[in-house]
N, C-alpha and C positions, 0 to 999 in steps of 0.2 A: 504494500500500500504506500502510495505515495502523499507526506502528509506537507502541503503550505502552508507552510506557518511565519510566525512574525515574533521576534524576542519578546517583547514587550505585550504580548497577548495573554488576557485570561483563559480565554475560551480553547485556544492552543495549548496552552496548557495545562488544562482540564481534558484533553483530549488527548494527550501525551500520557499522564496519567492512568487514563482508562485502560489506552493501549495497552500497553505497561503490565497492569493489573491482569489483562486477560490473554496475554503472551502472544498477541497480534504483532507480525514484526511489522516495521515500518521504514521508510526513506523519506529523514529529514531533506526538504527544501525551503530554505528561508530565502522572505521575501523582505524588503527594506521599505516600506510604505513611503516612510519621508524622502526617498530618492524616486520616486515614483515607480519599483519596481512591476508595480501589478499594473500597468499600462504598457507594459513591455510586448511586443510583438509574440513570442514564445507562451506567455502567460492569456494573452488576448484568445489564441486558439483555442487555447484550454478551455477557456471560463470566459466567453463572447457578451453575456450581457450585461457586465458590468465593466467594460472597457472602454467607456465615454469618459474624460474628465469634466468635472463637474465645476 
């Protein structure tokens, strides 16, 4: 499982945890919001409706 995440995330890491807890492996990919990572081209394909800035 491929997990996007963000350092400064609750929710990431309540879900990290989970993980964790129930021995689902995972592959960390961090994303850096304040450099505008998730507007990136690469991430755009992924996850299309929320690729407009705002």
């Amino acid at each position: 499982m491929k997990l996007y995440t963000y350092y400064r995330s609750q929710a990431s890491f309540r879900v990290r945890i989970a993980l964790n807890l129930k021995g689902i492996a995972r592959e960390d990919s961090f994303l850096h919001l304040e450099k505008g990572d998730q507007f990136a081209a690469a991430y755009r394909t992924i996850n299309p409706r929320w690729s407009c800035r705002l």
